[in-house]
VEXMARMAR-63070 format. One record per residue: x, y, z of N, C-alpha, C in turn. Coordinates in steps of 0.001 Angstrom, whole numbers, plus 500000, padded with zeros to 6 digits. Layout:
! VEXMARMAR-63070
<<X; Y; Z>; <X; Y; Z>; <X; Y; Z>>
...
END
This chain:
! VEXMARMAR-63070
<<500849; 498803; 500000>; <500000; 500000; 500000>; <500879; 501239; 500000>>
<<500578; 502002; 498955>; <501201; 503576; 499090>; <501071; 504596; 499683>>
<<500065; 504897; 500253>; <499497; 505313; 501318>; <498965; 505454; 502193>>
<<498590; 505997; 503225>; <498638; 506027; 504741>; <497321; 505045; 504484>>
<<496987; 504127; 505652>; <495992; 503130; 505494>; <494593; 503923; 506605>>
<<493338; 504029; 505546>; <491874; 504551; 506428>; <491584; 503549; 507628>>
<<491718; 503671; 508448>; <491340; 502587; 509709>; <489962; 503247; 510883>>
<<489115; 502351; 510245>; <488138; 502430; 511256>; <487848; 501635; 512340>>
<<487661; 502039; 513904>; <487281; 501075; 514719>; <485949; 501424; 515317>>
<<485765; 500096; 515176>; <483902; 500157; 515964>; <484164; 499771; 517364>>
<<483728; 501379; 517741>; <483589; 501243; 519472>; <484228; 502983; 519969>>
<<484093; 502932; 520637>; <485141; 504222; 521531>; <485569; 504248; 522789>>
<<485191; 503090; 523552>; <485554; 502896; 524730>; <487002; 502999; 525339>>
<<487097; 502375; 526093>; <488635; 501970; 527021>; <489650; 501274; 526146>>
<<488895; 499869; 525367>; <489904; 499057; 525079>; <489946; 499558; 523682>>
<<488425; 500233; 522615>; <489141; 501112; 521638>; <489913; 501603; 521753>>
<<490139; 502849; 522760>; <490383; 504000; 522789>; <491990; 503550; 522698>>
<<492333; 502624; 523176>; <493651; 502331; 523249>; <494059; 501638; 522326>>
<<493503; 501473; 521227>; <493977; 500527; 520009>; <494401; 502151; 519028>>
<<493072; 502783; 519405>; <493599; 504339; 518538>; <494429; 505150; 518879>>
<<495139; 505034; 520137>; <496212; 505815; 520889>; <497373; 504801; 520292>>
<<497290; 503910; 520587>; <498352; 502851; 520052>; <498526; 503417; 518216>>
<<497912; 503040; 517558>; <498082; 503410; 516170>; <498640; 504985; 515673>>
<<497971; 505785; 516662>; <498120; 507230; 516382>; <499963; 507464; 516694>>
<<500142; 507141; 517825>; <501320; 506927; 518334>; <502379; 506563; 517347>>
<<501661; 505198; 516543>; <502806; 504624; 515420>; <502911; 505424; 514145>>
<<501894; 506611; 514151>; <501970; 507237; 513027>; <501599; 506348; 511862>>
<<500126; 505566; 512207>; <499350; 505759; 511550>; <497371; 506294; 512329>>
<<497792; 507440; 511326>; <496842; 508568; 511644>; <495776; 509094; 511202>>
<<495287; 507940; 510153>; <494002; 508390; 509802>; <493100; 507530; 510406>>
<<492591; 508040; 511315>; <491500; 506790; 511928>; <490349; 507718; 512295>>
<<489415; 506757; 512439>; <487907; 507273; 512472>; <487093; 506185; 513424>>
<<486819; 506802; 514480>; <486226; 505679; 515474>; <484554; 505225; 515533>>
<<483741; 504690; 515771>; <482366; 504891; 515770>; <482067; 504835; 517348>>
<<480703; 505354; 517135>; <480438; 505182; 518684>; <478934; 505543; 518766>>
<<478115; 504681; 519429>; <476565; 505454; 520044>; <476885; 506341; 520061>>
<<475247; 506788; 520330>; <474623; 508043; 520746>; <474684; 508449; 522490>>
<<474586; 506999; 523164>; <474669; 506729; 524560>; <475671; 505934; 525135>>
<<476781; 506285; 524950>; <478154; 505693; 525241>; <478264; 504770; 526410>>
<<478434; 503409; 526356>; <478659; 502973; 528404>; <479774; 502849; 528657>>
<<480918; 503577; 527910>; <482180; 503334; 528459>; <481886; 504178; 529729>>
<<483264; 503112; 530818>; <483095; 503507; 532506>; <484293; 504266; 532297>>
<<485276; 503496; 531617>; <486387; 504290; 531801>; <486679; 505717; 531188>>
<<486142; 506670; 531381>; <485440; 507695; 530414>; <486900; 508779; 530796>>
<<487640; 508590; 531590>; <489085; 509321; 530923>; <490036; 508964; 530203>>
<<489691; 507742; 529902>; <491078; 507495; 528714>; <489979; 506661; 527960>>
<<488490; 507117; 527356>; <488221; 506692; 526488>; <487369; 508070; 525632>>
<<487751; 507587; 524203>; <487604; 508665; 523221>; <486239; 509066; 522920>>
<<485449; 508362; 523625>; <483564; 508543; 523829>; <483431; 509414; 524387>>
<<484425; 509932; 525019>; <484199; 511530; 526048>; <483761; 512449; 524920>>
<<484666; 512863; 524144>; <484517; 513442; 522739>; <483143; 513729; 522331>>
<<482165; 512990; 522451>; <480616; 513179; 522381>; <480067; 513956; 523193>>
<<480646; 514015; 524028>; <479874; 515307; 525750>; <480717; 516283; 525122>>
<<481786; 516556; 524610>; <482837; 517679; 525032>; <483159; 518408; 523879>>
<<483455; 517952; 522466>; <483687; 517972; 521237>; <484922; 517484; 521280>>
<<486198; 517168; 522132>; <487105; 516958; 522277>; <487492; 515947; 523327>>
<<488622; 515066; 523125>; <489325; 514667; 524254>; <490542; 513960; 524241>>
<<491282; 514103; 525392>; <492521; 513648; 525439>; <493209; 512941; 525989>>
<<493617; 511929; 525381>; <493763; 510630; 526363>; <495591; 510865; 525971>>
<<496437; 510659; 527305>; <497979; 510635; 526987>; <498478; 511555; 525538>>
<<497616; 512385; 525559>; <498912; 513724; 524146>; <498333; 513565; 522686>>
<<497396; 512456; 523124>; <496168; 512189; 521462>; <494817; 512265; 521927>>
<<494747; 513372; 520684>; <492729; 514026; 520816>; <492629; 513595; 519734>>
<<491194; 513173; 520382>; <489677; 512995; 519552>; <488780; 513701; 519372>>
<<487946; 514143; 518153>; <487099; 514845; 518187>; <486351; 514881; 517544>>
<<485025; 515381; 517669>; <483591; 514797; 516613>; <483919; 515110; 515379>>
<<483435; 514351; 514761>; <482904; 514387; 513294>; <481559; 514108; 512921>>
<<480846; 514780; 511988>; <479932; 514833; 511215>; <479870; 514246; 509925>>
<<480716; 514583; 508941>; <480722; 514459; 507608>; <482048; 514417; 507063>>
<<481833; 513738; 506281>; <483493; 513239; 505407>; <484505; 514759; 505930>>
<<484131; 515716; 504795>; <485040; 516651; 505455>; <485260; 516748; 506845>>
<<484643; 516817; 508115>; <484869; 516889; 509289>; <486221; 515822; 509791>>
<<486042; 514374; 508985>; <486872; 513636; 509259>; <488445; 514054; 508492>>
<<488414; 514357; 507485>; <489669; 515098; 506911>; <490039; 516165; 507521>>
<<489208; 517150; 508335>; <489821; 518203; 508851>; <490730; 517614; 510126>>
<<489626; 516659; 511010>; <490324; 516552; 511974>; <491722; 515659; 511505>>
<<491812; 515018; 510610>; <493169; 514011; 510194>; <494188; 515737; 509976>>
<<493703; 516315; 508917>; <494977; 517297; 508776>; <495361; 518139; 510368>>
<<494584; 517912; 511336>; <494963; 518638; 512523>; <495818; 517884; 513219>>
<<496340; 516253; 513176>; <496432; 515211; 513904>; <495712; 514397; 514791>>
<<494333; 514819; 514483>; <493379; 514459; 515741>; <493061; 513068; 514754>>
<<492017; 512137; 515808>; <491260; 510942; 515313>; <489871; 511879; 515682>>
<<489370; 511044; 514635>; <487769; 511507; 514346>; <486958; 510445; 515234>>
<<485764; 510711; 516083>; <484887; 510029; 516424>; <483624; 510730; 516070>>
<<482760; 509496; 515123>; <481354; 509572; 514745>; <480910; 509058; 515152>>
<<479091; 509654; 515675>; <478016; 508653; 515904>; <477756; 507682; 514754>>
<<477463; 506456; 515365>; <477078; 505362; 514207>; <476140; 505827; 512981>>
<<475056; 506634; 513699>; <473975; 506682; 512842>; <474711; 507948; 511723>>
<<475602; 508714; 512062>; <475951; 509392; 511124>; <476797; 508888; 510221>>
<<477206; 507864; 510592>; <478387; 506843; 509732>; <477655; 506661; 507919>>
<<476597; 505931; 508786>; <475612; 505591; 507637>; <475815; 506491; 506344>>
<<475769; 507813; 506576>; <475449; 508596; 505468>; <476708; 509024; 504573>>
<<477560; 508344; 505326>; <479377; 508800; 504487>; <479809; 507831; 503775>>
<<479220; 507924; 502659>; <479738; 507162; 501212>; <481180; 507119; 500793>>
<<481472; 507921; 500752>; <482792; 508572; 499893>; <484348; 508120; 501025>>
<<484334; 507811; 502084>; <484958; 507022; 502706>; <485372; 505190; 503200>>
<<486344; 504223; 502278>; <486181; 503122; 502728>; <487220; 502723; 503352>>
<<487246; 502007; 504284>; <488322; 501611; 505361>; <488763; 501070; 504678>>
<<490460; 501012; 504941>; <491034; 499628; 504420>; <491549; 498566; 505631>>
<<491182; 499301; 506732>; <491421; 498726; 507915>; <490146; 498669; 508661>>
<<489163; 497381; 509336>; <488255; 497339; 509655>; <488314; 496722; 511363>>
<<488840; 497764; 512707>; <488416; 497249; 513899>; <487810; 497231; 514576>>
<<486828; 495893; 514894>; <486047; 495970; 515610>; <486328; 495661; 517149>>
<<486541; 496633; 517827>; <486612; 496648; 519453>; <485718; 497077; 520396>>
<<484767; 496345; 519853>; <483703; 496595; 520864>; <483417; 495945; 522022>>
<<483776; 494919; 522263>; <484346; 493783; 523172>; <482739; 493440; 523589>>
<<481689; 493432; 522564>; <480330; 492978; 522791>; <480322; 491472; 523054>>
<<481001; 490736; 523283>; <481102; 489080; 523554>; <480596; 488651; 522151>>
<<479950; 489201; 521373>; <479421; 488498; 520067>; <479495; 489630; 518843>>
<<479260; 489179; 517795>; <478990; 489940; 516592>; <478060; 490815; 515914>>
<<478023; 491523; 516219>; <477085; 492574; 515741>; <476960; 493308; 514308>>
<<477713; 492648; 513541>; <477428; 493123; 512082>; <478857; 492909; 511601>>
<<480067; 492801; 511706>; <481163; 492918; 511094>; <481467; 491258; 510586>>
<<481640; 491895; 509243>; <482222; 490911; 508249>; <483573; 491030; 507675>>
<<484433; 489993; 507272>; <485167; 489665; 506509>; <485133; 490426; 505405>>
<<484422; 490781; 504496>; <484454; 491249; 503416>; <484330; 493079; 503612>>
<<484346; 493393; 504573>; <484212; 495365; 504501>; <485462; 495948; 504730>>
<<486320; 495417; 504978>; <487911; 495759; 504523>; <488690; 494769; 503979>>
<<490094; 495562; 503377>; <490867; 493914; 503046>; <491734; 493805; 504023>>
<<491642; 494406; 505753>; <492009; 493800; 506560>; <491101; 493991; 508013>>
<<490249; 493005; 508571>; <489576; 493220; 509314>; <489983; 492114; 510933>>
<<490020; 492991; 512160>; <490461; 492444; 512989>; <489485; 492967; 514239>>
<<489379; 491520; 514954>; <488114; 491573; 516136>; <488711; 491491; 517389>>
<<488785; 491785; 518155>; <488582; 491544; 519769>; <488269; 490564; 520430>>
<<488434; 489823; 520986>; <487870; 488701; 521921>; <486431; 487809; 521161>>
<<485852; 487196; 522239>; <484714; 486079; 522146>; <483767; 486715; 521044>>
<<483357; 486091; 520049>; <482077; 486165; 519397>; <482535; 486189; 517525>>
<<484152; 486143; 517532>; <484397; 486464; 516219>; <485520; 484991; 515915>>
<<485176; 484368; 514522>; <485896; 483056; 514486>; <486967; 483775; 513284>>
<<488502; 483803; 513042>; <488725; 484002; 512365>; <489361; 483221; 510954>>
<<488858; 483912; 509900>; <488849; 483169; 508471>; <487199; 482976; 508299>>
<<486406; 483309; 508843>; <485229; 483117; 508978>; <484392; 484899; 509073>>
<<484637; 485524; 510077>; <483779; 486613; 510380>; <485155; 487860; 510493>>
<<486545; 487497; 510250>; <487166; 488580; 510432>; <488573; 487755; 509770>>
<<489424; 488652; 509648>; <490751; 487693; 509354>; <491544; 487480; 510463>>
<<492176; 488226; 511671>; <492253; 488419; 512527>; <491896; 488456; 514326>>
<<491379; 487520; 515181>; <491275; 487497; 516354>; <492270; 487722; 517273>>
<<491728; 488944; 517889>; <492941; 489237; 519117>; <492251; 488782; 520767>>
<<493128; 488025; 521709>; <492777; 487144; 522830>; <492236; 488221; 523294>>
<<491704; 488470; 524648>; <491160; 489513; 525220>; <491380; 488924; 526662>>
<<491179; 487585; 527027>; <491365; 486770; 528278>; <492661; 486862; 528942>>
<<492505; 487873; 530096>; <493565; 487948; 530502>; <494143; 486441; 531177>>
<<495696; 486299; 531230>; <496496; 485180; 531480>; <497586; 485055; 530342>>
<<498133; 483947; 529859>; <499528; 483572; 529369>; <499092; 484142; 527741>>
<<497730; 484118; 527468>; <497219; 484506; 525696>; <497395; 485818; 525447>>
<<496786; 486871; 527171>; <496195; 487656; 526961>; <497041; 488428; 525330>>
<<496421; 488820; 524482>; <497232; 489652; 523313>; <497309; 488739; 522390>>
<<497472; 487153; 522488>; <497742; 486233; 520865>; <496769; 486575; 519970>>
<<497476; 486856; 519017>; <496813; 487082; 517296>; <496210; 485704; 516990>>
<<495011; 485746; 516740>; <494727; 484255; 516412>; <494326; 484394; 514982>>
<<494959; 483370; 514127>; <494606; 483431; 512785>; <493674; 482815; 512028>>
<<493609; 481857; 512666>; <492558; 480700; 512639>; <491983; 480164; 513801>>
<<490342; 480530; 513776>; <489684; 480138; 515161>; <489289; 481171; 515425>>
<<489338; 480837; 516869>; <488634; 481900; 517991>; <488993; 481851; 519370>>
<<488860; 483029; 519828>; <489083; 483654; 520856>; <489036; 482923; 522441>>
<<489248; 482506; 523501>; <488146; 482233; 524421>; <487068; 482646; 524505>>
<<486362; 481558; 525292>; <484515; 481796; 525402>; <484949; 483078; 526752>>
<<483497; 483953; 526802>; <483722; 484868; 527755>; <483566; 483947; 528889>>
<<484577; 484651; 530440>; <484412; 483581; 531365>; <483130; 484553; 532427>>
<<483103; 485745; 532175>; <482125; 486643; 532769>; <482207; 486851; 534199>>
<<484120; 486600; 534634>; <484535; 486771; 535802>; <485820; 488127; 535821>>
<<485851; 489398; 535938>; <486546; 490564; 535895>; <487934; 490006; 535760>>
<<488701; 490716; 535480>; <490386; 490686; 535934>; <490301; 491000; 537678>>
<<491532; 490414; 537403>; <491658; 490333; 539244>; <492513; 491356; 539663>>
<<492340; 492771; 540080>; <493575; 493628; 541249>; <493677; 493793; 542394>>
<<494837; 492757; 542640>; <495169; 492824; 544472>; <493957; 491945; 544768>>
<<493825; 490873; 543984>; <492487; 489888; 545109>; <491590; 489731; 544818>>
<<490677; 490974; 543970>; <489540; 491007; 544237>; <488593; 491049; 542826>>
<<488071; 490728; 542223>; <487358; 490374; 540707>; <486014; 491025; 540773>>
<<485284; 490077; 541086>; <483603; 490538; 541311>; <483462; 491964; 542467>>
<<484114; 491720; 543290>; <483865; 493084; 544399>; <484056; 494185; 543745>>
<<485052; 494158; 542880>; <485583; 495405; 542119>; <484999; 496465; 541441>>
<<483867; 495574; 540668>; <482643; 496212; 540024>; <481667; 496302; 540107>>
<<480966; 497727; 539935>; <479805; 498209; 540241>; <478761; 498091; 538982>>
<<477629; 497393; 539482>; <476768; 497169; 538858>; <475617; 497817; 538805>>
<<474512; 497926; 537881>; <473311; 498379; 538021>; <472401; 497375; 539273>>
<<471772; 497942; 539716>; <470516; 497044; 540561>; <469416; 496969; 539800>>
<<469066; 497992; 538815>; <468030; 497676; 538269>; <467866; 498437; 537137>>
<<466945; 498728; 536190>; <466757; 499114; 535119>; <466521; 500601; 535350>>
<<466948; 501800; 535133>; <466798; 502789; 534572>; <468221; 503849; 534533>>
<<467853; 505480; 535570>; <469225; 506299; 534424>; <470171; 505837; 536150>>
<<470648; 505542; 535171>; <472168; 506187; 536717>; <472427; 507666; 537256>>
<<472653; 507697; 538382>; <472558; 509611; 538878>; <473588; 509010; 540005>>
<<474529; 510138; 539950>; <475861; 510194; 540650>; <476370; 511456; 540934>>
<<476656; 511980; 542352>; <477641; 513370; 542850>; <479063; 513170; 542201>>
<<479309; 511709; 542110>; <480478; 511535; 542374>; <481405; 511301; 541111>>
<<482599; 511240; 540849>; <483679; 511377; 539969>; <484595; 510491; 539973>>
<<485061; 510233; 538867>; <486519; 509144; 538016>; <487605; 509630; 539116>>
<<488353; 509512; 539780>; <489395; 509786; 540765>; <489118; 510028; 542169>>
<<487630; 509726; 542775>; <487988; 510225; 544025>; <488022; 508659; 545029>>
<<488288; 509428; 546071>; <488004; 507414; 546994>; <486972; 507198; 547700>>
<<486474; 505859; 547607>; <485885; 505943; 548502>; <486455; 504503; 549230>>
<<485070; 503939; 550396>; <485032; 503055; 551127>; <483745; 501769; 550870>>
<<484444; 500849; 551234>; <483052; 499771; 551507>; <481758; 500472; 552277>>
<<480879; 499897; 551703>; <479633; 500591; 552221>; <479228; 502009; 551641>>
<<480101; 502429; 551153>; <479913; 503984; 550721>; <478664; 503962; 549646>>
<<477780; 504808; 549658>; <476931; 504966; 548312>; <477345; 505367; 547383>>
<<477788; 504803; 546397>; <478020; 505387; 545157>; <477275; 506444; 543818>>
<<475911; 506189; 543737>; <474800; 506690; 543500>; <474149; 505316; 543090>>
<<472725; 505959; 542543>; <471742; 505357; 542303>; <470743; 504922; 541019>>
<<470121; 504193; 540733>; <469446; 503524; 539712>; <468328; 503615; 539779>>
<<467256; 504092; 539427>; <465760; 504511; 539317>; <465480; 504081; 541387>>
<<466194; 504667; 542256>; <466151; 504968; 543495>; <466840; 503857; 544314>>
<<467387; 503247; 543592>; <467825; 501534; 544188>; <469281; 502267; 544336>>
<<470267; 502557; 545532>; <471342; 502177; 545808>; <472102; 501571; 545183>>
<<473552; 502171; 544595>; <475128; 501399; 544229>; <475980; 501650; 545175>>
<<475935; 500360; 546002>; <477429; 501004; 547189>; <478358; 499728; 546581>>
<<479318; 500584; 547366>; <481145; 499899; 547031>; <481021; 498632; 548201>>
<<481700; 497568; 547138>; <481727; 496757; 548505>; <483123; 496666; 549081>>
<<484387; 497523; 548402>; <485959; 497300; 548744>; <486016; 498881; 548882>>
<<487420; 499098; 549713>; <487879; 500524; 549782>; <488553; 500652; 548242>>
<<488663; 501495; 547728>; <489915; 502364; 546673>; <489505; 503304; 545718>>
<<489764; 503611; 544584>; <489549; 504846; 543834>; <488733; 504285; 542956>>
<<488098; 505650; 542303>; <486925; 505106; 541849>; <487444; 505277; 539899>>
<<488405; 503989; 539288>; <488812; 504314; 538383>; <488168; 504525; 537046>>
<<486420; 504025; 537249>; <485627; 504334; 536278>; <484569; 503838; 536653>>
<<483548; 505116; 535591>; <482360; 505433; 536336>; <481221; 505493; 535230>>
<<480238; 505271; 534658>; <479444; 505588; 533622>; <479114; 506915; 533914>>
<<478668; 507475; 532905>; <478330; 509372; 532636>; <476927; 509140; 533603>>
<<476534; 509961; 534437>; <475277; 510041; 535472>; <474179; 510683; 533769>>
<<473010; 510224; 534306>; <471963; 510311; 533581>; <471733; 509220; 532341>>
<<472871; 508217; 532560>; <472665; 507055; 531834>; <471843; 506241; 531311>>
<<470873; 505429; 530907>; <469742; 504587; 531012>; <470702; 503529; 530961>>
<<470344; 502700; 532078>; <471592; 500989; 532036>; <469736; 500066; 532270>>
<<470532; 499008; 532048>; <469903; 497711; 532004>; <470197; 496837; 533372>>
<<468992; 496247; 534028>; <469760; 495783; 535104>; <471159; 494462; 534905>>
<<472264; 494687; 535707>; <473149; 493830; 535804>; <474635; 494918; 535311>>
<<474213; 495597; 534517>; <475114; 496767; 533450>; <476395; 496825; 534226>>
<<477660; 496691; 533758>; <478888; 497250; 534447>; <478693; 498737; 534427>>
<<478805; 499607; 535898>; <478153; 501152; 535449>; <479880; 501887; 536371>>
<<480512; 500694; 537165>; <481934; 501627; 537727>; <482734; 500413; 538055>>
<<483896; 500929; 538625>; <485166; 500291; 538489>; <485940; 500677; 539750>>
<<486008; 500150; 540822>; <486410; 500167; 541865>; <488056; 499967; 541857>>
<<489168; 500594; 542136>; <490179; 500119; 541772>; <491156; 500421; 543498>>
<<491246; 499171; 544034>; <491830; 498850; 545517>; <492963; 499012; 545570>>
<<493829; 499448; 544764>; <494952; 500014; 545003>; <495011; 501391; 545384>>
<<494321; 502026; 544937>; <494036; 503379; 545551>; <494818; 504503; 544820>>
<<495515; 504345; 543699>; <496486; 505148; 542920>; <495608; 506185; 542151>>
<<495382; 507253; 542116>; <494293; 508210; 541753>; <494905; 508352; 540116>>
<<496546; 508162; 539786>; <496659; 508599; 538802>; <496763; 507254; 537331>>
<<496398; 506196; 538125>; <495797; 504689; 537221>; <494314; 505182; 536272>>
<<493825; 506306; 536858>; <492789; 506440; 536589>; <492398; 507003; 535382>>
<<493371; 508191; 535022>; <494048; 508546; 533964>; <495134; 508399; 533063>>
<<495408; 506837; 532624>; <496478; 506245; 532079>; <495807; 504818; 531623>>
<<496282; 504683; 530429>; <495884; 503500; 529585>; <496325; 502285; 530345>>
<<495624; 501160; 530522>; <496298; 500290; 531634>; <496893; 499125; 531001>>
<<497521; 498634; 531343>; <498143; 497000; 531095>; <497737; 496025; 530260>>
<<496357; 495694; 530220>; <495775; 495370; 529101>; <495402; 495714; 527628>>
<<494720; 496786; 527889>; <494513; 497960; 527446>; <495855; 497877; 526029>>
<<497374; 498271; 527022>; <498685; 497747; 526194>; <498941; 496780; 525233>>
<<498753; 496138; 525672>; <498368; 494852; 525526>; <498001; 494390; 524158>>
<<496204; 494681; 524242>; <495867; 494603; 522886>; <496202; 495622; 521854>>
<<496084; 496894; 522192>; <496554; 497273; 521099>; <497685; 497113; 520655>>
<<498716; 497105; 521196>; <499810; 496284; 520532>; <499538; 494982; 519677>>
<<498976; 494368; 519874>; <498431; 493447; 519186>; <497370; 493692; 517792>>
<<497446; 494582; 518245>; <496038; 495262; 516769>; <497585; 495724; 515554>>
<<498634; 496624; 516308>; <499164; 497176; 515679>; <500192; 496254; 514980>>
<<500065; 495260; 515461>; <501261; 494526; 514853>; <500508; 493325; 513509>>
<<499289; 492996; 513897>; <498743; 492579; 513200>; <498203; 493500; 511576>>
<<498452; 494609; 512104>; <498459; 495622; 510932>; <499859; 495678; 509991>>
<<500455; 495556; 510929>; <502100; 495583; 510052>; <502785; 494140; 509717>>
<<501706; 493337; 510075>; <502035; 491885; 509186>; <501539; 491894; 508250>>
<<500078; 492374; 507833>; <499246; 492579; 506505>; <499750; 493204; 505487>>
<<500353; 494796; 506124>; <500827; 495900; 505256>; <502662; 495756; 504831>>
<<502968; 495187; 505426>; <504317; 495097; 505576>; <504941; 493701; 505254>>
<<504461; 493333; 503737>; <504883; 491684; 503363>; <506235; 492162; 503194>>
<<507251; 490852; 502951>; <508540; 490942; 502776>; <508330; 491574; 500783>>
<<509246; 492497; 500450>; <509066; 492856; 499122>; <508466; 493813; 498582>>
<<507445; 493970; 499123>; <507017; 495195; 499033>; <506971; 496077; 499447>>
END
């Protein structure tokens, strides 16, 4: 390829957000992210869904920022920024085709991405077989895989048990109690304690069941579903984990990026 490669990823969250910091970083810089209208990323400081509340955002020295329309996405590329569009506006931009297709949405299953909408398309974890629904599967299960490129096959099944810090898995995360908006005083960096109220769900109580910082939080006025991951309890207590791409996070996108430069980068050409 002779020029810079169009890379779109579906999603804007945490573990996007870090596949597009990763790429931007390597200097490749035309990327264009998708994202709802109603974002549930928790980790909403180092994910590029902020960008939808703000027009802007900045995760480690790379901004994101809305786009509308083809031009919007070229302006923000000639600024160095990555573009994030709502899905539904995606729809209407003809005149743009990826040649890079990531889907990081880490939805456990497939939601529309095929093999055939780029000539290099690469998935995230459980729900994508590759040679089948993508060319590319990247592990997502943290342990000895976490990051293997899988070329053929698939991913682990989801085990629907958190990563573990300092001990603790299930305690860690804050869930919905029940179906409606989330409403919260509270903020991405502060601490709290077990027992503490975190806020609330159509009047139903979210308390912490561990002490530490609160490293992610869904946007208050949310509509969640009961069970919803809505925060992220983090027991180490480091306020500035909170704002920094984490370990995993590393992880895969490194793995996105290298799987890009095996495609683009045959011997010979």
């Amino acid at each position: 390829m002779n020029r810079m490669p169009f890379i779109l990823i579906r999603g804007a969250g945490e573990m996007a957000s870090a596949v597009a910091w990763r790429l931007h970083r390597a200097n490749l810089s035309r990327i264009c992210m998708l994202e709802l209208a109603n974002p549930l990323a928790v980790r909403r400081a180092v994910s590029f869904s902020t960008a939808l509340e703000t027009g802007s955002h900045n995760v480690d020295e790379v901004v994101a920022r809305t786009a509308q329309r083809a031009e919007d996405i070229e302006a923000a590329w000639q600024d160095q920024n990555i573009a994030v569009v709502l899905t539904n506006d995606w729809q209407g931009i003809t005149s743009l085709h990826p040649d890079v297709l990531v889907d990081a949405t880490l939805a456990k299953r497939n939601l529309g991405t095929s093999i055939d909408q780029a000539s290099l398309v690469i998935a995230l974890g459980p729900g994508f077989e590759a040679g089948t629904d993508c060319h590319l599967v990247i592990e997502t299960n943290r342990g000895h895989d976490l990051g293997r490129i899988i070329d053929t096959g698939k991913a682990e099944a989801n085990t629907g048990v958190p990563g573990g810090i300092d001990g603790f898995t299930t305690e860690r995360v804050l869930r919905a109690p029940t179906t409606g908006a989330f409403e919260t005083d509270l903020d991405i960096g502060m601490m709290v304690q077990a027992g503490d109220v975190i806020g609330e769900v159509a009047g139903l109580p979210v308390t912490a069941e561990i002490d530490g910082v609160l490293r992610g939080l869904i946007r208050t006025g949310t509509e969640v579903g009961d069970g919803l991951k809505i925060g992220d309890i983090d027991p180490r207590g480091e306020a500035s984990y909170c704002f920094t791409i984490s370990d995993k996070a590393r992880a895969l996108s490194g793995s996105v990026l290298e799987g890009i430069m095996r495609s683009f980068n045959q011997p010979g050409e």
